[in-house]
C-alpha positions in Angstrom: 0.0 0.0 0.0 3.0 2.1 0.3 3.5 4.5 -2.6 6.6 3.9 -4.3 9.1 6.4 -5.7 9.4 5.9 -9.4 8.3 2.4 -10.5 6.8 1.9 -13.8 3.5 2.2 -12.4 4.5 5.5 -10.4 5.6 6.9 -13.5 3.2 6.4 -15.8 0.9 7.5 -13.3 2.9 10.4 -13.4 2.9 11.1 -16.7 -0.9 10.8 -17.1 -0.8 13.4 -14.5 -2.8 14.2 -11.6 -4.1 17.4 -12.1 -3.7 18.2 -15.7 -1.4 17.5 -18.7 1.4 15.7 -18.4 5.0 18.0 -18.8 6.6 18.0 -22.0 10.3 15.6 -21.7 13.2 17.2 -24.0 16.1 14.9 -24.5 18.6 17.8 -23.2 18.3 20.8 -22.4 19.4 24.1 -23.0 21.7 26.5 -21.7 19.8 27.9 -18.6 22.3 27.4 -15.7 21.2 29.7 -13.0 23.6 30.8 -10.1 27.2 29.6 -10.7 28.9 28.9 -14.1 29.2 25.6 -15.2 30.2 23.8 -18.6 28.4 22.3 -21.5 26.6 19.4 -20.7 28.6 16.4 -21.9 27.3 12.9 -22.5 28.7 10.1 -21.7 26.8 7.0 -22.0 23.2 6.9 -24.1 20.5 4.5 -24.5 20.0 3.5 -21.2 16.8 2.3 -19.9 15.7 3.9 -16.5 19.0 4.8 -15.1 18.0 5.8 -11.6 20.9 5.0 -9.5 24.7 6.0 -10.2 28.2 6.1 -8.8 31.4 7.3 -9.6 35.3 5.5 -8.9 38.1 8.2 -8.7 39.4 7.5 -11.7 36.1 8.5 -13.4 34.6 5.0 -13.8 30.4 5.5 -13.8 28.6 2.5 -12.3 24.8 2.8 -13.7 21.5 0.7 -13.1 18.9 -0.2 -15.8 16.3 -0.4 -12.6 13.4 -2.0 -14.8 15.7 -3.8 -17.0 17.9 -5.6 -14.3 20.9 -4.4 -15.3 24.5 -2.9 -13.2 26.4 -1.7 -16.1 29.7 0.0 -16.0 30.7 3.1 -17.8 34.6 3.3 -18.5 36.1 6.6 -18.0 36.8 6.0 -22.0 33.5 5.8 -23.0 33.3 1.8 -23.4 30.8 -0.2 -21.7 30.4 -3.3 -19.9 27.7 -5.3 -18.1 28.7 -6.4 -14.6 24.9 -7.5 -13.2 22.2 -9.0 -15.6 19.0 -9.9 -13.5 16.2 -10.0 -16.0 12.9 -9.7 -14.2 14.2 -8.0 -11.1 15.0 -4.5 -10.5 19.0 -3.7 -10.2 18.7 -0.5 -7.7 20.8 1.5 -4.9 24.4 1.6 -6.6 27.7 2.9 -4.3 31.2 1.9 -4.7 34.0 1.5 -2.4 37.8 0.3 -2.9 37.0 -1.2 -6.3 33.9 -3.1 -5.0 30.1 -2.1 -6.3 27.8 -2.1 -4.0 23.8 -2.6 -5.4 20.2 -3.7 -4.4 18.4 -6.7 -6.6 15.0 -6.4 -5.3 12.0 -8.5 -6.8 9.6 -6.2 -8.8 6.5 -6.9 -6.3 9.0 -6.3 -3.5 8.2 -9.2 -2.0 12.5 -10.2 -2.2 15.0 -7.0 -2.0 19.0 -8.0 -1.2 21.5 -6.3 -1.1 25.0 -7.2 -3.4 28.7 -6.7 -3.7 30.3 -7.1 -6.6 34.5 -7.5 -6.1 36.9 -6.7 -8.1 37.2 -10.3 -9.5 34.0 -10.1 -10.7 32.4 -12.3 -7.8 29.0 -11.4 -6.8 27.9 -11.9 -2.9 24.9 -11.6 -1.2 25.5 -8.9 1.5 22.5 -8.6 3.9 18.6 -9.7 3.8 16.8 -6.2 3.8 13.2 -7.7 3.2 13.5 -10.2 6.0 14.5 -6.8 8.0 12.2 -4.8 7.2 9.7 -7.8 7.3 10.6 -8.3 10.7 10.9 -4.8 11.9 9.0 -2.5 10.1 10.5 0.7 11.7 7.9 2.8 9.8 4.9 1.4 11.9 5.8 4.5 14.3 4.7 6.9 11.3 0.9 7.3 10.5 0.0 8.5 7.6 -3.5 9.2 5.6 -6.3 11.3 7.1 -6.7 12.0 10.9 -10.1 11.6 12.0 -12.0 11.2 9.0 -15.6 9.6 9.8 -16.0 5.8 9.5 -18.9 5.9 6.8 -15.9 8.3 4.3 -13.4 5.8 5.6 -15.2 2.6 4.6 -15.7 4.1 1.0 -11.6 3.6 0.2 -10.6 1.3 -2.3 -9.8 -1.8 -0.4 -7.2 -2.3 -3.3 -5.2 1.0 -2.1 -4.1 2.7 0.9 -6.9 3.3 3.3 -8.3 6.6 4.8 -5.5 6.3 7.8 -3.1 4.0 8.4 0.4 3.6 9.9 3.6 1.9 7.9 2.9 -1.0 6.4 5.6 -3.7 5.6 7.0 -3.1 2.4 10.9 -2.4 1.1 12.5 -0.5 -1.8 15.8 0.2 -1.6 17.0 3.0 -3.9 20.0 4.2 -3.3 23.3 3.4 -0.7 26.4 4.8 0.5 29.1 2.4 1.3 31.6 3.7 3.7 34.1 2.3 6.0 31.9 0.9 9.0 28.9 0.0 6.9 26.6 0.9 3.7 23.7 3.0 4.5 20.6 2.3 2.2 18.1 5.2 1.7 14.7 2.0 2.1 12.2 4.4 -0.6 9.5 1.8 0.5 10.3 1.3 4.0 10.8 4.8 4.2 14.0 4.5 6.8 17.5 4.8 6.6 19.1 1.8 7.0 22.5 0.5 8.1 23.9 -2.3 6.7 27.2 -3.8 8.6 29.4 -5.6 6.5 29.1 -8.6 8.6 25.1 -8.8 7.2 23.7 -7.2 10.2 21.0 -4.5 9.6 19.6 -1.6 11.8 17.4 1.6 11.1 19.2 4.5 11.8 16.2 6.7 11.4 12.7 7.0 10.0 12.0 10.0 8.2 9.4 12.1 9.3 5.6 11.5 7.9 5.0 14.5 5.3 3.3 18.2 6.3 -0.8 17.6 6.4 -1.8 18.8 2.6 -5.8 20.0 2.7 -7.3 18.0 0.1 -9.8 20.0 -2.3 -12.2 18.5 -4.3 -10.5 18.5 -7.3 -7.8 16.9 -6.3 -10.1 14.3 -4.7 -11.3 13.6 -8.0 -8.0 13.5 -10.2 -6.5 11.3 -7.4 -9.6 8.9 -7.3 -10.5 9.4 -3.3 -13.9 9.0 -1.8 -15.8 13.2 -2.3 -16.2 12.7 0.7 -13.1 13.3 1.9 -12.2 16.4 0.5 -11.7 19.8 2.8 -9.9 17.4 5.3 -5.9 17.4 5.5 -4.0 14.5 4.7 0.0 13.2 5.7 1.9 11.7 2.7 4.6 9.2 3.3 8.0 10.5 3.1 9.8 8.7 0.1 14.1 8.9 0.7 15.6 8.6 -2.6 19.3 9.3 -1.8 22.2 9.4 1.0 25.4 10.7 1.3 27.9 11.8 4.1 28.0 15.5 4.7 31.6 17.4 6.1 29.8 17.4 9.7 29.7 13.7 10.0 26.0 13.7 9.5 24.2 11.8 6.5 22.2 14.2 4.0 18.7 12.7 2.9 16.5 13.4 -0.4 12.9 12.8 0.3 10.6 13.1 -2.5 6.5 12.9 -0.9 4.7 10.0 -1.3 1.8 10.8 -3.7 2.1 12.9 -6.6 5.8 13.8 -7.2 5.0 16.8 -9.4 4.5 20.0 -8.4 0.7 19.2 -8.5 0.1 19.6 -4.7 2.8 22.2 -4.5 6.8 21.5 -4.5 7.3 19.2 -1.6 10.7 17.3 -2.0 13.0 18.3 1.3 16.7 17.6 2.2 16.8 15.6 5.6 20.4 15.8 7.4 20.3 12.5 9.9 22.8 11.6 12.8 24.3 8.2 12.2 24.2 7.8 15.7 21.8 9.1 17.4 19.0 9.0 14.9 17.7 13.2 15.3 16.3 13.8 11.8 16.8 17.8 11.0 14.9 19.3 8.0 17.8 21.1 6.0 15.6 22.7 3.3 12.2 22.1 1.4 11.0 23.3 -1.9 12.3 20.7 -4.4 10.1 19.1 -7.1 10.9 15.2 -7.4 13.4 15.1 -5.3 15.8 11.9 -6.9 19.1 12.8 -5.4 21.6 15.2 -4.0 25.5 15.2 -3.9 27.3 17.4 -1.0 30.7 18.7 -1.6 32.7 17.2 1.5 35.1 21.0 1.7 32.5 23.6 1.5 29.1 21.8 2.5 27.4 22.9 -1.0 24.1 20.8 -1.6 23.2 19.6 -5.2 20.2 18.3 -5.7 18.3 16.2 -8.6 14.6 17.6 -9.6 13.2 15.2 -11.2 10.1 17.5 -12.3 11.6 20.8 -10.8 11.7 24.0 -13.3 8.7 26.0 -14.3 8.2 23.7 -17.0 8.7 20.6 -15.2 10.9 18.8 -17.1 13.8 18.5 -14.6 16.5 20.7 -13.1 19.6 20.6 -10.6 19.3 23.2 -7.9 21.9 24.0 -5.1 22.1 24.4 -1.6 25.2 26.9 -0.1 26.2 25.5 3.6 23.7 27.0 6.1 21.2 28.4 3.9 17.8 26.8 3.4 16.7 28.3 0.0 17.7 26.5 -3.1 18.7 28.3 -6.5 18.5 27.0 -9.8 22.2 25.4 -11.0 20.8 24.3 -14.9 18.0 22.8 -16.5 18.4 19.6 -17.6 15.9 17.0 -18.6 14.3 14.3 -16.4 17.3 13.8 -13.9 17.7 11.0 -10.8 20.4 10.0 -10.1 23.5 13.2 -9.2 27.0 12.2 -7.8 30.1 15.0 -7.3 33.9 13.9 -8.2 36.9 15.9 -9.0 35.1 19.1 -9.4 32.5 17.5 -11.5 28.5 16.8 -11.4 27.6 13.6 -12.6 23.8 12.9 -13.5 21.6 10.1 -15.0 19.1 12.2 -17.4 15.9 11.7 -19.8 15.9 8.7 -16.6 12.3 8.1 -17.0 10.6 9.3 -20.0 7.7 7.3 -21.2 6.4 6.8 -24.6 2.7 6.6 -26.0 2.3 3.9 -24.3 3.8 4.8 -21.1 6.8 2.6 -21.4 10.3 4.2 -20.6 12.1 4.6 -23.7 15.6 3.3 -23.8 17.1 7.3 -24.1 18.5 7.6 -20.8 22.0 9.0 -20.5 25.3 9.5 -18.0 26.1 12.9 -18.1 29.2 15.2 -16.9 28.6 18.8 -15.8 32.1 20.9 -15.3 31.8 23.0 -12.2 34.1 26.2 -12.4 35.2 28.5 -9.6 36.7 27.9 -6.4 33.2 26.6 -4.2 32.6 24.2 -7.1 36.2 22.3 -6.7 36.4 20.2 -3.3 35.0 17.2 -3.7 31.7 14.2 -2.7 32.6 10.6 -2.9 31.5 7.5 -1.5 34.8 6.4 0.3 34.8 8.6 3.3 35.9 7.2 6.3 33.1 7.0 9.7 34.9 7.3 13.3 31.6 7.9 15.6 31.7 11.5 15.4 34.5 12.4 13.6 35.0 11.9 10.1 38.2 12.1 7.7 39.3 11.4 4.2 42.2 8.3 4.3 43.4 8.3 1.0 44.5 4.5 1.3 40.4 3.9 1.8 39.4 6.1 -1.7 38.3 4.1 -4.5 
């Protein structure tokens, strides 16, 4: 019952649209870069099929998943290409890299199964930790309710029995979508389970924190209607679930959350995608900034603090931008345009993004046009550096350079 961030049925839903036509997907996009100069977009790799989930070696080596297709397929720093996961039928998701291994979630496309994998340098591929038995076990969302407060039994009983109903709290359910593999463990953003998870390398899994349910939304009639709710429960408020879609480890120790809201994605019910930061340790979840349309990723640069994060249907047009955050501010500006991006990962003074990740045809199938792109970032805030291979001491965290990929 848990809405899911960006399945095939999520997105054709989405591009039907909930309150009106569907936006208009360009391949790229133009030349509108907002605050900061960057360079010409440059591609990469093409003809991808639903590339939601990236990482990036030091020496400029893209790891991309094919989510619907099954795929884990590398992207040379030379431009050639080779398949390192094939698992037709299942969704590859939640890519991260560390010392030459890839780190990635298979996950069954009911979610009744979701693993995650390393694969090592030799090319061996081991199962890592259970996370459906977890989450089937522990369900840390159950804490969360989410739905309408208080709405009368007689509106209540006229739900669809096949959907969510009027109120409820977290249900079992687990989607992994994106992971961070650092020194003491892997931490896996749980899009279904709506947690942060750690994963220790010895198997053993914990929730480090369950993100907060969403803001109550009032709920008009018209959007009771587009959204196919009883009338009856329109002009009463409504929580959304909240959706994480990326993590990564900030210069303050603390790990930096994407949450994109658990209903329409689109900035149909307004622009609701936030930035979490989350205390490994302790669990306090800290609302950094909000604003953000489809919220599908960030990438913070480990010197100066700089956010960057993925809009999957942010711009006036909707049809995707990258927006960034300066260190202690919590009003996003516009970085570029650039069409239907998810994934977003920072290396060497670099943005790397998956783009035209999801963009149906007629039909509502994703067409196989997804890119890897490369964005130059010039000027002195836009050179330190995000990667995967920082180093975790409780509190205190540091760059080894023996530990980098």
């Amino acid at each position: 019952m848990k809405s899911r961030i960006l399945t095939f049925a999520a997105c054709t839903a989405l591009v039907a649209s909930v309150l009106g036509a569907a936006p208009a997907f360009a391949h790229e996009r133009g030349d509108d870069h907002g605050s900061g100069t960057i360079g010409t977009p440059v591609t990469l790799a093409d003809g991808l099929v639903t590339p939601l989930s990236l990482a990036v070696d030091r020496w400029n080596n893209a790891y991309v998943s094919e989510n619907f297709t099954g795929s884990l397929t590398k992207v040379n720093a030379d431009g050639t290409r080779e398949t390192l996961v094939s698992a037709p039928g299942e969704e590859i998701s939640a890519v991260s890299a560390r010392r030459g291994t890839v780190y990635f979630a298979q996950v069954a496309q009911d979610h009744s199964a979701a693993v995650l994998k390393s694969r090592a340098k030799d090319g061996t591929v081991s199962q890592v930790a259970d996370l459906w038995a977890f989450e089937n076990a522990e369900n840390p969302d159950q804490i969360n309710t989410y739905g309408f407060d208080g709405l009368d039994s007689t509106c209540a009983a006229q739900f669809d029995p096949a959907g969510p109903p009027a109120e409820y709290s977290g249900v079992v359910d687990t989607h992994p979508y994106a992971s961070l593999a650092l020194s003491d463990a892997v931490y896996v953003a749980d899009a279904g389970g709506n947690a942060i998870l750690r994963v220790d390398y010895d198997g053993s899994v914990s929730a480090v924190a369950v993100m907060p349910a969403g803001d109550p939304i009032l709920i008009t009639a018209e959007i009771a209607a587009a959204v196919g709710i009883p009338a009856c429960a329109a002009d009463h408020e409504s929580r959304f679930e909240p959706v994480p879609t990326d993590v990564e480890l900030g210069p303050d120790g603390w790990l930096y959350v994407t949450t994109s809201p658990g209903g329409p994605e689109d900035a149909s019910l307004g622009a609701r995608g936030s930035v979490y930061r989350v205390d490994p340790d302790s669990g306090d979840v800290e609302l950094v900034a909000t604003g953000f349309v489809g919220a599908t990723g960030l990438a913070v640069a480990r010197g100066s603090g700089t956010i960057y994060v993925a809009e999957h249907f942010g711009g006036s047009d909707g049809k995707g931008q990258v927006s960034v955050l300066e260190s202690g501010s919590d009003t996003p500006s516009v970085l570029t345009a650039i069409s239907s991006p998810a994934a977003i990962e920072l290396r060497s003074g670099d943005l790397y993004l998956t783009t035209d990740s999801v963009v149906p045809d007629s039909t509502g199938a994703p067409q196989p046009i997804g890119k890897v792109t490369r964005i130059a970032l010039n000027g002195d805030r836009h050179s330190d550096d995000s990667s995967h291979d920082w180093n975790r001491d409780s509190r205190h965290h540091s760059t080894d350079s023996s530990d980098e990929e």
